[in-house]
Biotite code that builds the C-alpha atoms (Angstrom):
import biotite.structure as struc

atoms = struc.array([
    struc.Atom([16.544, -17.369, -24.374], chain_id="A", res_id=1, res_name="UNK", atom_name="CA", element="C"),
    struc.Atom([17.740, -17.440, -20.534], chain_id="A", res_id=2, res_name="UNK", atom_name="CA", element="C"),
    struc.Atom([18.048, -21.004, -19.981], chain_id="A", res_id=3, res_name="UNK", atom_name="CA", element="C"),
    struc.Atom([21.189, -21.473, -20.996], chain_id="A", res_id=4, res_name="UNK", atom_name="CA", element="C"),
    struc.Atom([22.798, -20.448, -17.622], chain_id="A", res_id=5, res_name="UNK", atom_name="CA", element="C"),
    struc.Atom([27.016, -20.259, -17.703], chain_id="A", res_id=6, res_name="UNK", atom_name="CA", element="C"),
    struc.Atom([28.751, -21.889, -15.373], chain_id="A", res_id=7, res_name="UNK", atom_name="CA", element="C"),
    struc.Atom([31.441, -20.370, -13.678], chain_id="A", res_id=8, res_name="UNK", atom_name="CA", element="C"),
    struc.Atom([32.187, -22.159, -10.754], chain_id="A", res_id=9, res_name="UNK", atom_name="CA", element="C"),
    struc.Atom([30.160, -23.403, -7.260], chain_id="A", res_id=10, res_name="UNK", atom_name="CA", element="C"),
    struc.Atom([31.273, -20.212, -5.608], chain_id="A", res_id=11, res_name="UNK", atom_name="CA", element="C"),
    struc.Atom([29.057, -18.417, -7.287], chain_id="A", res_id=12, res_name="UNK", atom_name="CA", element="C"),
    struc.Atom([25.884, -20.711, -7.739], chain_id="A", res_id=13, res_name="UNK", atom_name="CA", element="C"),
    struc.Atom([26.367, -21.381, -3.949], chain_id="A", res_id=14, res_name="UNK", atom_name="CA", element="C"),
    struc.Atom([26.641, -17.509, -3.338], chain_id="A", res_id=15, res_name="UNK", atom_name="CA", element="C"),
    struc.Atom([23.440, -16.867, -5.402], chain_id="A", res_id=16, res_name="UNK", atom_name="CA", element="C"),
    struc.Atom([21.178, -19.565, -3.498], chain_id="A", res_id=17, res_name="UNK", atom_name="CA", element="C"),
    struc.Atom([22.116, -17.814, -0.439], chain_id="A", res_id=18, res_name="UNK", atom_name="CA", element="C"),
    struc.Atom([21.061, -14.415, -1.778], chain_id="A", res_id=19, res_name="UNK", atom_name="CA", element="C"),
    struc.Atom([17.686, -16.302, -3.486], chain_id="A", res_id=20, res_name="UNK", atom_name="CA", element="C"),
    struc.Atom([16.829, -17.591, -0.382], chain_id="A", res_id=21, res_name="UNK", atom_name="CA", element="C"),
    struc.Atom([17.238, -15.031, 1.630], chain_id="A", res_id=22, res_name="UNK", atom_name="CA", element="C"),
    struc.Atom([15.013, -12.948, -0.781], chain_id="A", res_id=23, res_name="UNK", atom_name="CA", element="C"),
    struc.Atom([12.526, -15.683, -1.332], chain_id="A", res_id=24, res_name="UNK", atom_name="CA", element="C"),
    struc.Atom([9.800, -12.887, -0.617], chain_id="A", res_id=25, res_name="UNK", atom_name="CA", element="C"),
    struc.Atom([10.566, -11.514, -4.565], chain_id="A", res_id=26, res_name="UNK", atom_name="CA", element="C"),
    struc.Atom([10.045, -14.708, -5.998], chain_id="A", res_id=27, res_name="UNK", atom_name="CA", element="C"),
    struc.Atom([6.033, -14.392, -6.067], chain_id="A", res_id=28, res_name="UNK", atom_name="CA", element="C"),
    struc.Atom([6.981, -11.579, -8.728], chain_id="A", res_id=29, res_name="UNK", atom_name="CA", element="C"),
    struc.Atom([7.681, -14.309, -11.458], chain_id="A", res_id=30, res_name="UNK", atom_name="CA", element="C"),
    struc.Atom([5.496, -13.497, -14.209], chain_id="A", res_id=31, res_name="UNK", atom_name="CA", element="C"),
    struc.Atom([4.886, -16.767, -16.655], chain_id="A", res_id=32, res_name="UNK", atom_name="CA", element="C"),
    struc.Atom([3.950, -13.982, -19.831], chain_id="A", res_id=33, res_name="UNK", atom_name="CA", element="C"),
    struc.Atom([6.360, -11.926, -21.676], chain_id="A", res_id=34, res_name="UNK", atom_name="CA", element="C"),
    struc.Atom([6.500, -8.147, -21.364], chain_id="A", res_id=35, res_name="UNK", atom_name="CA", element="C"),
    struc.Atom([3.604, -6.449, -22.822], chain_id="A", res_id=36, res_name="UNK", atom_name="CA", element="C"),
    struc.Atom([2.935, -2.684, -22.985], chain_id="A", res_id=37, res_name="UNK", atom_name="CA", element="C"),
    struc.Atom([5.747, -0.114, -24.158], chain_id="A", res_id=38, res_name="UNK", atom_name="CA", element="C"),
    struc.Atom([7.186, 1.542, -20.887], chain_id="A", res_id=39, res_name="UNK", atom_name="CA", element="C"),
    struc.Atom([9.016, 4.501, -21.400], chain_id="A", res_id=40, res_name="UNK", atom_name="CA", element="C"),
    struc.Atom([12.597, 3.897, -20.651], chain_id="A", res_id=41, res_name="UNK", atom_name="CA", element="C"),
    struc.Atom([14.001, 6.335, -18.025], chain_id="A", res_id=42, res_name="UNK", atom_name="CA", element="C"),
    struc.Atom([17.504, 6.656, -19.954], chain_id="A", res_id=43, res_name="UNK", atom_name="CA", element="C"),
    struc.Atom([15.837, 7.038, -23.307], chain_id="A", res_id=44, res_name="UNK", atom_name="CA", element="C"),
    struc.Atom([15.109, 10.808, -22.477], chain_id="A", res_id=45, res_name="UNK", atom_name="CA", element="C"),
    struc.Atom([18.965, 11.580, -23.612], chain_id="A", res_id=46, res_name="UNK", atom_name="CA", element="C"),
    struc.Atom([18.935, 10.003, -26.712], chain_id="A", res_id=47, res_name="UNK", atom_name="CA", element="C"),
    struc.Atom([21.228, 11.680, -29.194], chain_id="A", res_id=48, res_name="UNK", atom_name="CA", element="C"),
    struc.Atom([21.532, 9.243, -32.068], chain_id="A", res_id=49, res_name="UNK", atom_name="CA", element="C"),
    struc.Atom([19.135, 6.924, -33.993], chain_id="A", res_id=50, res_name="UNK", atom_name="CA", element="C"),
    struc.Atom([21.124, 4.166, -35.085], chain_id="A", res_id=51, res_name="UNK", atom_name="CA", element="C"),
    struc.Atom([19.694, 1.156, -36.580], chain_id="A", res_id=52, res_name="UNK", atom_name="CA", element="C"),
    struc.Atom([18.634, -1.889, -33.988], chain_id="A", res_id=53, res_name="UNK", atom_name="CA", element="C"),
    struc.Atom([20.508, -4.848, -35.048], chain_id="A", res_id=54, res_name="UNK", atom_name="CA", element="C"),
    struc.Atom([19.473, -6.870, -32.021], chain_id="A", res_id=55, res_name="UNK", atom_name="CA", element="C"),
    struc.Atom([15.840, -8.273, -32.532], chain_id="A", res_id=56, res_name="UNK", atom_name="CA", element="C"),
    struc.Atom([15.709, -11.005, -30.004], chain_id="A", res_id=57, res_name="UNK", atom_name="CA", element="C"),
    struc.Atom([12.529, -10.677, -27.500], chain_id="A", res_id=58, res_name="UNK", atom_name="CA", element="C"),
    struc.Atom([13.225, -9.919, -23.758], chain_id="A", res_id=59, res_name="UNK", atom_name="CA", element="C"),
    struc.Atom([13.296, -12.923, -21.506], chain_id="A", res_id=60, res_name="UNK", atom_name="CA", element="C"),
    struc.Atom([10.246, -13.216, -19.359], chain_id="A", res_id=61, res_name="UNK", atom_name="CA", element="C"),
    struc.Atom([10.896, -11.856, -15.222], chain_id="A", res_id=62, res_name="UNK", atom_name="CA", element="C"),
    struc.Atom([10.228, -16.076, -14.646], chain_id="A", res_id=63, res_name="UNK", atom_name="CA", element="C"),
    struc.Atom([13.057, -16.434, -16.893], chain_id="A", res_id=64, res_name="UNK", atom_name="CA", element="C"),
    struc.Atom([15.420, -13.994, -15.304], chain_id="A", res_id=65, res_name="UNK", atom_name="CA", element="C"),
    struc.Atom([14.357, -14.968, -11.409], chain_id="A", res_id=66, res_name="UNK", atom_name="CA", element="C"),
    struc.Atom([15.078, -19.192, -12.290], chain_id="A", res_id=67, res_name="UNK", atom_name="CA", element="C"),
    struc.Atom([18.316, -17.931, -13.663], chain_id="A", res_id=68, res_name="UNK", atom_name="CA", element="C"),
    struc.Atom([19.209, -17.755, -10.125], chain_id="A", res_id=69, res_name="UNK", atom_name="CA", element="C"),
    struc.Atom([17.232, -20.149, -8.396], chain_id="A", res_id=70, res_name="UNK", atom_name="CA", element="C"),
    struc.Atom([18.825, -23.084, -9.710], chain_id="A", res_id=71, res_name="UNK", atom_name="CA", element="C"),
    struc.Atom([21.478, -23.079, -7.314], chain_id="A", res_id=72, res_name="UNK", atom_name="CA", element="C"),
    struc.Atom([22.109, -25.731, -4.812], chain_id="A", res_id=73, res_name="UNK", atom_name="CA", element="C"),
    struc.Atom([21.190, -24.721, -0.988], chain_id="A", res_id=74, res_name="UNK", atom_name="CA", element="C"),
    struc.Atom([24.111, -23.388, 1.208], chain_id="A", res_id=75, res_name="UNK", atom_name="CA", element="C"),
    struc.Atom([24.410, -21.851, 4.944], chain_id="A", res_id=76, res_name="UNK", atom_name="CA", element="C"),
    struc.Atom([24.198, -17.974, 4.394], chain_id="A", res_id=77, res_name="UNK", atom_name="CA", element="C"),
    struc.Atom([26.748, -17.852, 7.536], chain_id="A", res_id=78, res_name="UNK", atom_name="CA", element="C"),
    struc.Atom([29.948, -19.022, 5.187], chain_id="A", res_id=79, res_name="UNK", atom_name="CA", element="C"),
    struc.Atom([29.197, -16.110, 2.301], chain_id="A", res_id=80, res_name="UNK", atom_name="CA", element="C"),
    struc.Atom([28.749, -13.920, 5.451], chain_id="A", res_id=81, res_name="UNK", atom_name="CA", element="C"),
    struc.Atom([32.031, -12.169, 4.070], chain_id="A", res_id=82, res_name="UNK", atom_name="CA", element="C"),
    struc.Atom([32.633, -8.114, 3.339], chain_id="A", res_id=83, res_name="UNK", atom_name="CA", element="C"),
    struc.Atom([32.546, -7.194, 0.072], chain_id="A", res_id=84, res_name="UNK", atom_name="CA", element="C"),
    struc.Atom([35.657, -5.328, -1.789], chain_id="A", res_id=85, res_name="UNK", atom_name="CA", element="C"),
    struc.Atom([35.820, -2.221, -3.682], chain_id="A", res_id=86, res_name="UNK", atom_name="CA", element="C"),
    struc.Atom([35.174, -3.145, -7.479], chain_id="A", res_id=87, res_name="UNK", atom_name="CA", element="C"),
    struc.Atom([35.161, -2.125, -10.831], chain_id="A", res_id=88, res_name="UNK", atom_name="CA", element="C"),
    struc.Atom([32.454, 0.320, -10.280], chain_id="A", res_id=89, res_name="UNK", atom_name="CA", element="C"),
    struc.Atom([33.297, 4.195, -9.504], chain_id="A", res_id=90, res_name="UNK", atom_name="CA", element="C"),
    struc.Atom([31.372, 4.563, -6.367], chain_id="A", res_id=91, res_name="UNK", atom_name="CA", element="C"),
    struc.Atom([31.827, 8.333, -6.010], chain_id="A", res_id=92, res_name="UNK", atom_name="CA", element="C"),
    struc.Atom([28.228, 9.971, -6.122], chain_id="A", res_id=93, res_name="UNK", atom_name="CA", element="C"),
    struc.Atom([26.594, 6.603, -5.625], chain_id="A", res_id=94, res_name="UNK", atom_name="CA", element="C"),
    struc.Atom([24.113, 5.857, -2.864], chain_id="A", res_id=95, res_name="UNK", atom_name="CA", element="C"),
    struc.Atom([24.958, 2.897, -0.358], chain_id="A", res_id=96, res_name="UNK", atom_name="CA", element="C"),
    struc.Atom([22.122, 0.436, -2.338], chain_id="A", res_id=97, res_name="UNK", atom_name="CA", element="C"),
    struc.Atom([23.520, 1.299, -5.232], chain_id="A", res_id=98, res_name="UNK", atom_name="CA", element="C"),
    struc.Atom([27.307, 0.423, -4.167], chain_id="A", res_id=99, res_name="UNK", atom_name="CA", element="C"),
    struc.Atom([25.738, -2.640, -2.715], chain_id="A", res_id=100, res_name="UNK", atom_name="CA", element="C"),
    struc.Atom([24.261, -4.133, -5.545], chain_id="A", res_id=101, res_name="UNK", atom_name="CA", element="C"),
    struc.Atom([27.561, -2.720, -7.556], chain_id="A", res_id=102, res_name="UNK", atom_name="CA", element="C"),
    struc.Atom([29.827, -4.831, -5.507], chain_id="A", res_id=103, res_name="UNK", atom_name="CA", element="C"),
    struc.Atom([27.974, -8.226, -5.290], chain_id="A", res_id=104, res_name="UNK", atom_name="CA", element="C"),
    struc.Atom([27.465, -7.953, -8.699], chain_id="A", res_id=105, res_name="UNK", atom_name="CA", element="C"),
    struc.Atom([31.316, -7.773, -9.754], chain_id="A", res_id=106, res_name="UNK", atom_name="CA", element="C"),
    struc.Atom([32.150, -10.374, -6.858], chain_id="A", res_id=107, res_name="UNK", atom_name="CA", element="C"),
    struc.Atom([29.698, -12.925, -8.229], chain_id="A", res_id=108, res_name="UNK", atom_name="CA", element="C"),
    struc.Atom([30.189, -12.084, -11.927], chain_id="A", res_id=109, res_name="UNK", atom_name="CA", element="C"),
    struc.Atom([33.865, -11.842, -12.318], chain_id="A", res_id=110, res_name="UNK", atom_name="CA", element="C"),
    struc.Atom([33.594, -11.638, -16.677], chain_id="A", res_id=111, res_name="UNK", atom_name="CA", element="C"),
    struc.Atom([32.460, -8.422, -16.216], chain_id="A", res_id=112, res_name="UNK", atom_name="CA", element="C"),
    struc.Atom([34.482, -5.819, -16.743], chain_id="A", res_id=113, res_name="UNK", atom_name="CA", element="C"),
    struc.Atom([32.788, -2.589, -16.563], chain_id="A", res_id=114, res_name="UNK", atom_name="CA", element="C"),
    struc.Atom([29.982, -0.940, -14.506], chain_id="A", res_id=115, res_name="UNK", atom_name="CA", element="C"),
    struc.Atom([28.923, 2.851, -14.564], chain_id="A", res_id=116, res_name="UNK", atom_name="CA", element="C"),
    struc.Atom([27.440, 4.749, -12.424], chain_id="A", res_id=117, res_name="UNK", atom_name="CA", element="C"),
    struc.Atom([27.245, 8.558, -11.037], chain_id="A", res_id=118, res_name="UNK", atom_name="CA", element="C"),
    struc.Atom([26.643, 10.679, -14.679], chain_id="A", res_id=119, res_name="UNK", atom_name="CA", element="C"),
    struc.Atom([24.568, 13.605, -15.382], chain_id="A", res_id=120, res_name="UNK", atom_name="CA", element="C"),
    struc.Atom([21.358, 13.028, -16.952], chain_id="A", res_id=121, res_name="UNK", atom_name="CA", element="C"),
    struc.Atom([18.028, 14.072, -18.072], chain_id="A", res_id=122, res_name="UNK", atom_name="CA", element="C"),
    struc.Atom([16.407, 12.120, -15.287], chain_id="A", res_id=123, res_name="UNK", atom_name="CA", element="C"),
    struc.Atom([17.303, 10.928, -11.406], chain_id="A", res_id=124, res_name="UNK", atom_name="CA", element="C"),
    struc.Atom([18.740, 8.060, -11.423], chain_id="A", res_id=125, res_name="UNK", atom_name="CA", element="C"),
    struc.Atom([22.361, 8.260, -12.305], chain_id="A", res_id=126, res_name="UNK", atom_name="CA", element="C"),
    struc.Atom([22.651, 12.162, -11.406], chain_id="A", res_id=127, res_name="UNK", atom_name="CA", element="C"),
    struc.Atom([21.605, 11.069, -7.840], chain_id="A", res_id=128, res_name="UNK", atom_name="CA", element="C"),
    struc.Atom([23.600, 7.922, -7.433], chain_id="A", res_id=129, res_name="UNK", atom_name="CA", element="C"),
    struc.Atom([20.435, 5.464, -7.524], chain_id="A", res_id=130, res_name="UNK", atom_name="CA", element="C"),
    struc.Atom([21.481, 3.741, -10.701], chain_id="A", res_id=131, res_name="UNK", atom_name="CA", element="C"),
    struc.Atom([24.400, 1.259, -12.472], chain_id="A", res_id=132, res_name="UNK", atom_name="CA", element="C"),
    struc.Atom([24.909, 0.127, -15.552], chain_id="A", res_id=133, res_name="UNK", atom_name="CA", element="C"),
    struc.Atom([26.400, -3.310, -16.234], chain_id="A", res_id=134, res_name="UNK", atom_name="CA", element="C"),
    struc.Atom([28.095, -3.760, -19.301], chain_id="A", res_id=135, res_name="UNK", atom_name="CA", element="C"),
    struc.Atom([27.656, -7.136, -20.943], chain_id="A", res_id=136, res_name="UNK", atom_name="CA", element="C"),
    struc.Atom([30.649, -8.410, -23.012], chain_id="A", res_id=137, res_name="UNK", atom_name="CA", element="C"),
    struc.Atom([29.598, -10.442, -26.298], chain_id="A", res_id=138, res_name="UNK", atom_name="CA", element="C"),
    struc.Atom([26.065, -9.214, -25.625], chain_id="A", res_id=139, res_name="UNK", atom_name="CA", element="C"),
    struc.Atom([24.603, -10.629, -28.872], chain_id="A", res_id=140, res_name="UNK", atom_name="CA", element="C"),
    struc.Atom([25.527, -14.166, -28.206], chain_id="A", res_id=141, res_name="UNK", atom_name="CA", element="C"),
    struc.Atom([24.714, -16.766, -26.658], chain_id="A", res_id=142, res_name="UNK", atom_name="CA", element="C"),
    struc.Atom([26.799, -16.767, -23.872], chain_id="A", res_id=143, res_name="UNK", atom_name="CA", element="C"),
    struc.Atom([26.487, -12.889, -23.247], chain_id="A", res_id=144, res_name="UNK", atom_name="CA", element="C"),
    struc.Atom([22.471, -12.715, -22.677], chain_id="A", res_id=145, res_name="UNK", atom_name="CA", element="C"),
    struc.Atom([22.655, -15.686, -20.442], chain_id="A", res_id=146, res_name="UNK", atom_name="CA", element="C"),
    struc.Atom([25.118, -13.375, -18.444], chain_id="A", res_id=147, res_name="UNK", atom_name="CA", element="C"),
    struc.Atom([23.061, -10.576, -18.403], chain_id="A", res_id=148, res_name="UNK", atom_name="CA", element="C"),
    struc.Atom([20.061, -12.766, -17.572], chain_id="A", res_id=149, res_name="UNK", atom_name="CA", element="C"),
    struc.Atom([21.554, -13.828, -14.780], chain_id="A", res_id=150, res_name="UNK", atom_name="CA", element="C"),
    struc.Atom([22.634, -10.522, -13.851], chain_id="A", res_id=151, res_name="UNK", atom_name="CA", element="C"),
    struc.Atom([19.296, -9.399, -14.366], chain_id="A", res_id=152, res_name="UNK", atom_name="CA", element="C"),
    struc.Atom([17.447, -12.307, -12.583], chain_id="A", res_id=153, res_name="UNK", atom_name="CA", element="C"),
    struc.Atom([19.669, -11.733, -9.135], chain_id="A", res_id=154, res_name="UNK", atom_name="CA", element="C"),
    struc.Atom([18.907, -7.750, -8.967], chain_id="A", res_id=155, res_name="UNK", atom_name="CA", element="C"),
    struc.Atom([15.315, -8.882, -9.112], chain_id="A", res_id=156, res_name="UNK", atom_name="CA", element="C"),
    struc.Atom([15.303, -12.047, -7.163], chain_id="A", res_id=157, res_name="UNK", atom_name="CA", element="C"),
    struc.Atom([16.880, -9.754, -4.042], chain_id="A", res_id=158, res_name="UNK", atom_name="CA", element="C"),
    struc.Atom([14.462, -6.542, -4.988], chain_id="A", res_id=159, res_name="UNK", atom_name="CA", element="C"),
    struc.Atom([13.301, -6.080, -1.473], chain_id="A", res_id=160, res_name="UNK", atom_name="CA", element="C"),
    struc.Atom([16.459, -6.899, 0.311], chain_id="A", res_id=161, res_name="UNK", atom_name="CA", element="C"),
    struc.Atom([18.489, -4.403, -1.863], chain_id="A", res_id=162, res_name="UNK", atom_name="CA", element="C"),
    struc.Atom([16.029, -1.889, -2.922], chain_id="A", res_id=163, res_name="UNK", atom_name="CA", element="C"),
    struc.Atom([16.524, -2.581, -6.117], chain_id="A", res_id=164, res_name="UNK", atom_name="CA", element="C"),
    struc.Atom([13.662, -0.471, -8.132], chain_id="A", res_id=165, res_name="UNK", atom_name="CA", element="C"),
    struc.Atom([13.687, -1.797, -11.622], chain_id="A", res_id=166, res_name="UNK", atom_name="CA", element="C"),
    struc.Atom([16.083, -3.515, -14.152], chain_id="A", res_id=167, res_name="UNK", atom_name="CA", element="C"),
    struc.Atom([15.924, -2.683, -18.092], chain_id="A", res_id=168, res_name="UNK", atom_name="CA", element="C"),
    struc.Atom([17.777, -5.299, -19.941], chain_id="A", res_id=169, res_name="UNK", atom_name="CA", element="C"),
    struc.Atom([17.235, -5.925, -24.284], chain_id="A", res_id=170, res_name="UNK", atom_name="CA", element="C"),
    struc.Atom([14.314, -3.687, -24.556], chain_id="A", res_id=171, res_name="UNK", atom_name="CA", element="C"),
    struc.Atom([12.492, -5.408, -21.207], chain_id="A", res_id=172, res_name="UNK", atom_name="CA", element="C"),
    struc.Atom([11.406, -3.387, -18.165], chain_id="A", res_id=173, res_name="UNK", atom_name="CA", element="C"),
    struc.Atom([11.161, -5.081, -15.095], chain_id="A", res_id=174, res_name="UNK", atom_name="CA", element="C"),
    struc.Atom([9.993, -3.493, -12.017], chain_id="A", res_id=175, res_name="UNK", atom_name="CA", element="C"),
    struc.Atom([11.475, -4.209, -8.441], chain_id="A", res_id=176, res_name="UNK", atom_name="CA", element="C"),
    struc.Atom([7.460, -5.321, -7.859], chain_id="A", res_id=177, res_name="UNK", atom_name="CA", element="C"),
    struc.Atom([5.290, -5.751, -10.451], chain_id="A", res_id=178, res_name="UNK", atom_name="CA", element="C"),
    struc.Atom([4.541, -7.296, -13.694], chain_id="A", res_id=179, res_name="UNK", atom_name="CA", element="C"),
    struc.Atom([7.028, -6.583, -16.742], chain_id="A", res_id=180, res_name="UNK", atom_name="CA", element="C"),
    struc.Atom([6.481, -4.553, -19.802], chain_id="A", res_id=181, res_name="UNK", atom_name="CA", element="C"),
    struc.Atom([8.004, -4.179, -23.035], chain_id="A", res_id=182, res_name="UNK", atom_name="CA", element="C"),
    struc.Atom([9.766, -0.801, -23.692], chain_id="A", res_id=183, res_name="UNK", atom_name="CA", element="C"),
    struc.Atom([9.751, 1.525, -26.638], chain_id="A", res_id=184, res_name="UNK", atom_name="CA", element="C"),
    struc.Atom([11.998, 1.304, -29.789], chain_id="A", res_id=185, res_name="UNK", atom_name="CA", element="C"),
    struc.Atom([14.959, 4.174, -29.142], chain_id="A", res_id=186, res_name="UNK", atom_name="CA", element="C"),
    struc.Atom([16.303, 3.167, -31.924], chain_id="A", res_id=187, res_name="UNK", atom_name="CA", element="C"),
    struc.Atom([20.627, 1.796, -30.590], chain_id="A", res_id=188, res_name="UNK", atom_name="CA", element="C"),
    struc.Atom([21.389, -1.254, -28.843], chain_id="A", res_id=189, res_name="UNK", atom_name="CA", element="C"),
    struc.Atom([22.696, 1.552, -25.791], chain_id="A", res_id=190, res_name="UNK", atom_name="CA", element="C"),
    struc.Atom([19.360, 2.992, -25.399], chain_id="A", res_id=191, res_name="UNK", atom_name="CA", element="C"),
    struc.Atom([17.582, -0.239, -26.073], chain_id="A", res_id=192, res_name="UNK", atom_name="CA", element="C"),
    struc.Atom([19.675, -1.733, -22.888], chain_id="A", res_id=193, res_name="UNK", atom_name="CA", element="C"),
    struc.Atom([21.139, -4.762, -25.722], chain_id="A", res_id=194, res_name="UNK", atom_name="CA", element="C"),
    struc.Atom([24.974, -4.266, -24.604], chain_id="A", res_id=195, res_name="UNK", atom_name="CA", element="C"),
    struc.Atom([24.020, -3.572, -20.889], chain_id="A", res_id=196, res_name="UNK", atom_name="CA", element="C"),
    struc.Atom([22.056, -4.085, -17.647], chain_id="A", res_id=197, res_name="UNK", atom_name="CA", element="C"),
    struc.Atom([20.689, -1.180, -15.983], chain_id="A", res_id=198, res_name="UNK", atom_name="CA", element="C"),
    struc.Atom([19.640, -1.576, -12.421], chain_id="A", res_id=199, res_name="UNK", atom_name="CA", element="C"),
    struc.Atom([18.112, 1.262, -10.514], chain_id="A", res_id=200, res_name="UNK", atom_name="CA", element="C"),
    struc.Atom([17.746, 1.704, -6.337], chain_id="A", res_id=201, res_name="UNK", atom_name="CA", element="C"),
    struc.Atom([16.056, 3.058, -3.954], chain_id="A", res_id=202, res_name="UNK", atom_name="CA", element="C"),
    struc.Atom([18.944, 4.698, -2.623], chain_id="A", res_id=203, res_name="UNK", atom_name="CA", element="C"),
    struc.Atom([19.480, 4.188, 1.077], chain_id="A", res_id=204, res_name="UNK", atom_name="CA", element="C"),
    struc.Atom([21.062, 7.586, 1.563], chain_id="A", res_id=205, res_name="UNK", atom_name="CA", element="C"),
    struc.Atom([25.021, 8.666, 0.395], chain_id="A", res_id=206, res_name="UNK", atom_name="CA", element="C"),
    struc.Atom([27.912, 6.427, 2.203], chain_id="A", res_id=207, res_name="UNK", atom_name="CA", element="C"),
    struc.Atom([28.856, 8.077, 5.302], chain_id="A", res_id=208, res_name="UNK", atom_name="CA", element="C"),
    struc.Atom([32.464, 5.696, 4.756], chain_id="A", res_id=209, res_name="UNK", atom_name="CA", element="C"),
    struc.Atom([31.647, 3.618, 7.957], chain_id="A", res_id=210, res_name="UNK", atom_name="CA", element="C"),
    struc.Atom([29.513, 0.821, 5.994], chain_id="A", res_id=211, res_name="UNK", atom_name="CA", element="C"),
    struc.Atom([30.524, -2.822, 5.431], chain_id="A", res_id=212, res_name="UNK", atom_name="CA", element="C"),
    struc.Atom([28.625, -4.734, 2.563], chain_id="A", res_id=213, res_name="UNK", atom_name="CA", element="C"),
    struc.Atom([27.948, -8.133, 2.631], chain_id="A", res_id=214, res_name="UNK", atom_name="CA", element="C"),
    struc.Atom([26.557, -10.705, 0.348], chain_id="A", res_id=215, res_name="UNK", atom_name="CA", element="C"),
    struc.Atom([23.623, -11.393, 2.331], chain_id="A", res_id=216, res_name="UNK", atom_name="CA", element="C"),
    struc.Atom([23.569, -7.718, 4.225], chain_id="A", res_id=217, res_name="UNK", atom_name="CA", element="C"),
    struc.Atom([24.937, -4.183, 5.177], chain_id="A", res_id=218, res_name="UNK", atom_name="CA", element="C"),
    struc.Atom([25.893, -2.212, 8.106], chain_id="A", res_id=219, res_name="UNK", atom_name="CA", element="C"),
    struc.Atom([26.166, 1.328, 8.501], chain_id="A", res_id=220, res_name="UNK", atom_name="CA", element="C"),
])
């Protein structure tokens, strides 16, 4: 699972070496084993329903998920040096990290279609902006886990750079630093993270409106 990486175009595999290499100090954080011990899933706290899990496929290893996006051919950083637009994701309530990650996520992953982010919550992250979630289209097949695998693998491959804290995707928990873990049973393919990526931040403080985001950095 995870190695069957979509192509959709040079752009992008060009545009994720850059973003690899520039975050090359995450890439120690590849762990060879599978997650292990149940982590308790910060979403999981809301769950209303307790449908049946019809996914049972076993969450790609973090080494799985980081050489998703290190496959890429190398390329000068200075020609993806190139602001960012405004994209799919309501940014209102979200924290500049957050928006970052947001919008170099649906630049360099134009199949997706949908990304939330500011709701209320049980916990932090989404009531204070430090959170997305990337829906994955098709996410049972083939095609749609190597999406969100990649997805996955490029919030964690630029942890440090972005302040990305930790991605959840099919039931795996992957800290920003750290070694994986497997997560509890909630009982949907929602709150099991099957039909989407979520990708928490540190933040970085709300948008004052004067920032510019950039593949490879931001300025405020």
């Amino acid at each position: 699972m995870g190695r069957n990486l979509l192509g959709n175009g040079r752009g992008r595999w060009l545009a994720v070496a850059v973003s690899v290499a520039l975050s090359a100090a995450m890439v120690y954080a590849q762990h060879p084993e599978s997650p292990r011990a149940p982590h308790s899933v910060p979403e999981a706290a809301q769950a209303t329903s307790r449908a049946p899990e019809t996914a049972s496929a076993p969450a790609p290893t973090e080494a799985e998920l980081l050489a998703a996006n290190a496959a890429a051919p190398p390329a000068d950083a200075r020609v993806f040096d190139f602001p960012l637009p405004k994209g799919i994701t309501p940014e209102g309530g979200l924290q500049v990290h957050t928006i970052w990650v947001a919008r170099a996520i649906a630049t360099m992953f134009p199949e997706i279609t949908t990304i939330g982010g500011y709701r209320q919550d049980a916990l932090k992250w989404h009531p204070n902006g430090l959170a997305i979630d990337v829906m994955i289209p098709n996410h049972n097949s083939e095609a749609g886990i190597a999406l969100g695998n990649q997805i996955a693998g490029y919030a964690l491959a630029n942890a440090e750079r972005m302040g990305v804290i930790h991605v959840i995707w099919r039931q795996g928990f992957y800290p920003g630093i750290g070694a994986p873990s497997w997560t509890a049973d909630y009982g949907s393919e929602t709150l099991n993270h099957f039909d989407h990526v979520h990708i928490a931040t540190d933040g970085g403080g709300y948008p004052t409106g004067r920032e510019t985001y950039y593949i490879a950095s931001m300025k405020r």
